[in-house]
C-alpha positions in Angstrom: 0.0 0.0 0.0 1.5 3.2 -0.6 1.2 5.3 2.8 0.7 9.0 3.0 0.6 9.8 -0.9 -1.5 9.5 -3.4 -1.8 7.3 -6.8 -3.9 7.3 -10.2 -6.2 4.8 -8.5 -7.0 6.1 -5.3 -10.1 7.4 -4.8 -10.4 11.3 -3.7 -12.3 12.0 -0.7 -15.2 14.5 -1.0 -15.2 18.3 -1.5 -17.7 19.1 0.1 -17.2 22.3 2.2 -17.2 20.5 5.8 -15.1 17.5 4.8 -13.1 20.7 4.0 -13.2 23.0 7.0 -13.5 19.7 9.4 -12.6 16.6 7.2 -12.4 12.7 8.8 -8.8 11.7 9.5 -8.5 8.2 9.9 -6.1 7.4 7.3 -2.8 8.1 5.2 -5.1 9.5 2.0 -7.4 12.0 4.2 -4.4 12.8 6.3 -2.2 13.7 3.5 -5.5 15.8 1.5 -6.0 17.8 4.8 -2.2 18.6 4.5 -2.4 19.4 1.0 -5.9 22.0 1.7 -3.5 23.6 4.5 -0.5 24.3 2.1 -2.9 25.6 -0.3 -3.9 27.8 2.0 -0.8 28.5 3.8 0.8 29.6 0.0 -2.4 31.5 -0.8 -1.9 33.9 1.9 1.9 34.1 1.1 1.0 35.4 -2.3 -1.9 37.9 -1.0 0.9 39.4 1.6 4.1 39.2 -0.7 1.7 41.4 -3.2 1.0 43.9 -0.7 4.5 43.9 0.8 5.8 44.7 -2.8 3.2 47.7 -3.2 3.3 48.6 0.6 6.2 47.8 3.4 8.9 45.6 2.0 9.0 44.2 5.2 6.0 42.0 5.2 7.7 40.4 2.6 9.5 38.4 5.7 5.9 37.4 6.5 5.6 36.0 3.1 8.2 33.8 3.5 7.4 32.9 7.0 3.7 31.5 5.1 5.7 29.9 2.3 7.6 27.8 4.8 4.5 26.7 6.5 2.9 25.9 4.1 6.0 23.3 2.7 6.1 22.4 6.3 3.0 21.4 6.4 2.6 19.1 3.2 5.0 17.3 4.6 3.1 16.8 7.9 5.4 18.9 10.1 3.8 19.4 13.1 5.7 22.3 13.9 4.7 24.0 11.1 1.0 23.5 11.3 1.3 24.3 14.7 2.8 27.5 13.9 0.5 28.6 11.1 -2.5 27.6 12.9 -1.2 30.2 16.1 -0.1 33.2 13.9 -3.7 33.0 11.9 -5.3 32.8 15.2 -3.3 35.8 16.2 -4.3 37.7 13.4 -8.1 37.0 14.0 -7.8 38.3 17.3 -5.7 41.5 16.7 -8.7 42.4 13.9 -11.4 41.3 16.6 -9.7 44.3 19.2 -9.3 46.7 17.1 -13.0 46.2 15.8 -11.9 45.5 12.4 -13.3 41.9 11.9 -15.1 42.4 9.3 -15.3 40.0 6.0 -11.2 39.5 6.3 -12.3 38.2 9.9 -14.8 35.5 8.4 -12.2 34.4 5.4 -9.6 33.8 8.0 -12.1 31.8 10.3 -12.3 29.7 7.1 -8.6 29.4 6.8 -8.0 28.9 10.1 -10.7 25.8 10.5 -8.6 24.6 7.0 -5.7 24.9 9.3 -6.7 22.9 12.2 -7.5 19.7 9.9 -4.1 20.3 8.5 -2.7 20.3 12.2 -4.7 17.3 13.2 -3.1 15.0 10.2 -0.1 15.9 10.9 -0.6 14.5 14.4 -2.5 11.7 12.6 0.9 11.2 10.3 3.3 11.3 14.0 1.0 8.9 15.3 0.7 6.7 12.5 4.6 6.7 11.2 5.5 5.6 15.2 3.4 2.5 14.4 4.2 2.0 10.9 8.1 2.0 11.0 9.7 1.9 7.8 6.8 2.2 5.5 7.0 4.1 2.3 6.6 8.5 2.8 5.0 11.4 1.2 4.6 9.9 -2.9 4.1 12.2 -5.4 0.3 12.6 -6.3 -0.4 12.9 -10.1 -1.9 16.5 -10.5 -1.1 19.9 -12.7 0.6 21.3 -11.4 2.1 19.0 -9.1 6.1 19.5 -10.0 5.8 23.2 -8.9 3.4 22.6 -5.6 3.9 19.1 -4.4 7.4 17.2 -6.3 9.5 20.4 -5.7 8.9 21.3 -2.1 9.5 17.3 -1.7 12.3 17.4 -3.2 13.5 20.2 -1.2 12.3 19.1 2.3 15.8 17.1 3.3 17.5 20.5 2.3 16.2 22.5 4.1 14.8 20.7 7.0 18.1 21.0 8.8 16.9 24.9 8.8 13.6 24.6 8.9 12.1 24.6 12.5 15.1 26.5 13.8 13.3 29.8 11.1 9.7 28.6 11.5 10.8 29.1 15.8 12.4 32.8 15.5 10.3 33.9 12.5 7.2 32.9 14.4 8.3 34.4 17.5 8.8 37.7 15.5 5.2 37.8 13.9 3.9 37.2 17.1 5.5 40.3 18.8 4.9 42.0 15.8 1.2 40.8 15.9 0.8 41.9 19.9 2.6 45.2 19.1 -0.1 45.6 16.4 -2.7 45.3 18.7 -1.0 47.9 21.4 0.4 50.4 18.9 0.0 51.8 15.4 2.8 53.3 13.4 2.2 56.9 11.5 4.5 59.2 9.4 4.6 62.9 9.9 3.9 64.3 6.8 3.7 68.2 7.3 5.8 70.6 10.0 2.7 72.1 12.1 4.5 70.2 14.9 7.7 71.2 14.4 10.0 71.1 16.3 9.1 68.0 18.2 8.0 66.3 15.5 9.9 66.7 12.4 8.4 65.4 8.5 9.6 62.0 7.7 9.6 61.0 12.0 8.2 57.8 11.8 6.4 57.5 15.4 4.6 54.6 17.6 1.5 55.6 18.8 0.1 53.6 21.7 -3.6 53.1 20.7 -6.5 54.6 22.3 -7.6 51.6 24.5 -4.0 51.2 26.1 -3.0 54.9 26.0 -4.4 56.1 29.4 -6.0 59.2 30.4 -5.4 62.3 28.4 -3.6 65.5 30.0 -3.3 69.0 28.7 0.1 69.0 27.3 -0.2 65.3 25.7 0.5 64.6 21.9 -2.7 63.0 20.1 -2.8 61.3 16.9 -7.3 61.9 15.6 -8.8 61.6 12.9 -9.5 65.1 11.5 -12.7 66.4 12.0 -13.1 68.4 8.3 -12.2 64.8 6.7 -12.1 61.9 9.0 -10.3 60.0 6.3 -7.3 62.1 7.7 -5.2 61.6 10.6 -3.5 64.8 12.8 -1.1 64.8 15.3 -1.0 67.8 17.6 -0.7 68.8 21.5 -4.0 69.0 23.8 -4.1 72.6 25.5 -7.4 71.9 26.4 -9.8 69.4 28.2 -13.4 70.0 28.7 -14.5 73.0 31.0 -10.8 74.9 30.0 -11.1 78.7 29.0 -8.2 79.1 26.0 -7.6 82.6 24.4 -4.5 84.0 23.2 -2.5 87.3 23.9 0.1 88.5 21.7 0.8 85.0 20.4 1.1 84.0 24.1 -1.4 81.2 25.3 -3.9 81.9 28.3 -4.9 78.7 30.1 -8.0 79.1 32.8 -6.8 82.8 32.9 -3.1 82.4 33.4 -0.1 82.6 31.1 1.4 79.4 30.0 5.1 78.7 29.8 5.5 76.5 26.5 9.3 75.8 25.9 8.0 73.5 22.9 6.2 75.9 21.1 8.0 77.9 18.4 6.5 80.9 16.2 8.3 81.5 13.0 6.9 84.9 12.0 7.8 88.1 13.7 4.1 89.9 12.6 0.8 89.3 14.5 -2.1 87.6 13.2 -4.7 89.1 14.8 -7.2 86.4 14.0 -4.2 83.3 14.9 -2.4 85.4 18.0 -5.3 87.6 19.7 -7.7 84.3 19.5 -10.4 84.2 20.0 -10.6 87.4 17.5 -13.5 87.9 15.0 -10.7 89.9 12.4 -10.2 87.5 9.6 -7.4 85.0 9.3 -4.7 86.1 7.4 -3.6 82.5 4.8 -5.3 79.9 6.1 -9.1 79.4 6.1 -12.2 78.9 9.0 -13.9 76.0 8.8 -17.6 75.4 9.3 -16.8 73.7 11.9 -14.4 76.2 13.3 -17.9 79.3 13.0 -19.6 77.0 15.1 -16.8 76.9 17.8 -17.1 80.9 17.7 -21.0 80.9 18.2 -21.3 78.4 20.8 -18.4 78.6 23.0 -16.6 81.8 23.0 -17.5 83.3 26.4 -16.2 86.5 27.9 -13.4 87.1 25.2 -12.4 82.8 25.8 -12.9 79.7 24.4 -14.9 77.1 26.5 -14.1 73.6 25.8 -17.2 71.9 25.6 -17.8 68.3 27.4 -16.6 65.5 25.3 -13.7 67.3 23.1 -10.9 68.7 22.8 -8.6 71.9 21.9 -5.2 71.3 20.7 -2.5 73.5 18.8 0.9 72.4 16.8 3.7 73.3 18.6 4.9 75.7 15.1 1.9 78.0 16.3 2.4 80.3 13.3 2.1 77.2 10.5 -0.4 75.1 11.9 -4.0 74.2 10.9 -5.4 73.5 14.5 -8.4 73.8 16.6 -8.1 77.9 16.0 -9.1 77.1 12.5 -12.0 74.1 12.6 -12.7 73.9 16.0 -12.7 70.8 18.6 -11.6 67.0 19.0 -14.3 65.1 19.7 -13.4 62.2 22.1 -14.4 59.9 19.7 -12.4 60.9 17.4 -8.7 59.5 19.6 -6.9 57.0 18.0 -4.1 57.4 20.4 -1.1 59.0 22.3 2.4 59.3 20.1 5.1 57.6 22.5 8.2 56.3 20.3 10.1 58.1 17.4 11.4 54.7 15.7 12.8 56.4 12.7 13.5 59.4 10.4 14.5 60.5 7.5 14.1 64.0 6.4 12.2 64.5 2.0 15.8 63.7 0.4 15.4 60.6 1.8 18.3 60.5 4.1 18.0 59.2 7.9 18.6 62.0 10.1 21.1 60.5 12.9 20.2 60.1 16.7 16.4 60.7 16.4 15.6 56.9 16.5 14.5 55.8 20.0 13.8 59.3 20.9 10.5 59.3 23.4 8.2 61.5 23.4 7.2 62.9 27.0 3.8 63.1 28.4 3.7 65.9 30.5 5.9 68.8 29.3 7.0 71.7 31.3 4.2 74.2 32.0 1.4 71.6 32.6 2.1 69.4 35.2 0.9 71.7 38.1 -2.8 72.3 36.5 -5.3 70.3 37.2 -6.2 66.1 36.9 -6.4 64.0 33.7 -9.2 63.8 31.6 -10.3 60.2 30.8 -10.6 59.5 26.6 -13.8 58.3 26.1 
């Protein structure tokens, strides 16, 4: 008989979808098909993430290959490998199920992933079976198109790279499974214009803890938001403000609650005054950039006494480059909702030549800067 492989006269077992997603393992021909479904699988998803690796972040590319070893690994009944393909799918599921991003990606990789566990369970099956079957025949090549590319070849390959092969699948897995937590705990962003200059340069690439593990929010904290004019934008910029605050400006200087506040971040690059930017709240027209509609309804619902109430709920915040910054003087408030979370890490740089700017990897970015410690308690986001 020839064990686990397959021959112009065996029969196939049926395709139907739950001998697929939970087939019957109780011998060498379903135990090898559940492996072959799994390495189908396994390579499909390494194609669908080398694509977007080429077009994205070359660096998933190392999650391509991870997939493409699996998926070997697992036609030949490794159980590491199915092991390992099975956690890092499950991984995956539950990072989009967090974030709230399930969705139909959620559902297609429930379906993988129930693929996955037949292709764990025969290679258990194949263990088992191989300890009470020594010296039988192996993994035969099945007649198939195809089959020199995805079953002879990676056969023919195995003894190769075996040596190799669970020592990679180990550290490769181990990386996409800190990468996969850190996914779920942070988000990475690239600055894109100077309004926060100098703290933030264009081209920082910066961590940003996300809003369900970034704590309470105090005046003085950098937030990353999705912009209330177009939502399909994200900002970064410094709260000044929490709900109940009275903000106004003197001579470009910022008023907090009535007192001055000293700011050693903020910079202002122009030596004329804006009436409308540096005597804000001021009804005199901006100079260059424009009033939202959101920013007239901030003037006819919260101004109060020559100040700015910040309503319940929201938000003010400024760039630290006061004099080249779209911020709430222009369109008005945060909303709460609109969080995505605090900036913490500057893991890279590179200024728009392309060039790395040295020392400004690993640089954190504090929480409460000088000026606002001494006010009053945090503000809880959301």
């Amino acid at each position: 008989m020839q064990t686990l492989g397959l021959s112009a006269s065996t029969p196939k077992p049926s395709s139907r979808l739950r001998d697929l997603l939970w087939p019957v393992i109780n011998d060498e021909i379903s135990a090898l098909t559940a492996a072959r479904n799994g390495m189908y699988v396994a390579l499909f998803v390494a194609l669908i993430t080398g694509i977007a690796a080429l077009l994205t972040n070359r660096w998933g590319l190392v999650d391509a290959g991870l997939f493409l070893m699996v998926g070997i690994g697992i036609r030949q009944l490794s159980r590491v490998a199915a092991v390992a393909g099975l956690a890092l799918y499950v991984l995956s599921i539950v990072a989009r199920a967090i974030q709230g991003q399930f969705g139909a990606p959620g559902v297609v990789g429930l379906l993988f992933t129930a693929v996955l566990i037949g292709a764990v369970r025969a290679a258990f099956f194949a263990h088992r079976w191989r300890r009470e079957h020594p010296g039988d025949a192996d993994l035969a090549d099945p007649p198939m198109v195809g089959g020199v590319l995805l079953e002879r070849t990676p056969k023919r390959l195995w003894p190769l790279i075996k040596p190799v092969f669970f020592v990679a699948i180990v550290i490769l897995g181990t990386l996409e499974v800190i990468v996969l937590f850190a996914f779920v705990f942070v988000q990475p962003w690239v600055i894109p214009t100077g309004a926060m200059e100098p703290t933030l340069l264009i081209g920082d690439h910066v961590l940003t803890l996300r809003r369900n593990w970034m704590g309470a929010i105090h005046r003085g904290d950098l937030v990353a938001f999705r912009y209330p004019v177009d939502r399909s934008q994200i900002f970064v910029k410094r709260v000044v403000g929490v709900p109940g605050d009275r903000i106004r400006f003197v001579h470009k200087g910022l008023r907090l609650n009535g007192r001055p506040v000293a700011e050693p971040y903020a910079v202002h690059s122009t030596d004329y005054i804006d009436l409308y930017r540096d005597e804000f709240p001021s009804q005199t027209p901006p100079r260059f950039l424009p009033v939202y509609a959101t920013g007239d309804k901030m003037f006819a619902e919260n101004v109060r006494g020559g100040e700015v109430v910040v309503p319940p709920g929201a938000y003010f915040v400024l760039g630290d480059n006061r004099d080249s910054s779209l911020d709430s003087r222009y369109w008005g408030f945060v909303p709460v909702d609109n969080v995505l979370g605090r900036p913490w890490l500057i893991y890279g740089s590179a200024d728009p030549q392309g060039r790395e700017r040295p020392g400004r990897a690993g640089q954190l970015l504090p929480r409460f800067p000088l000026g606002f410690s001494d006010m009053s308690g945090p503000v809880k986001a959301g």
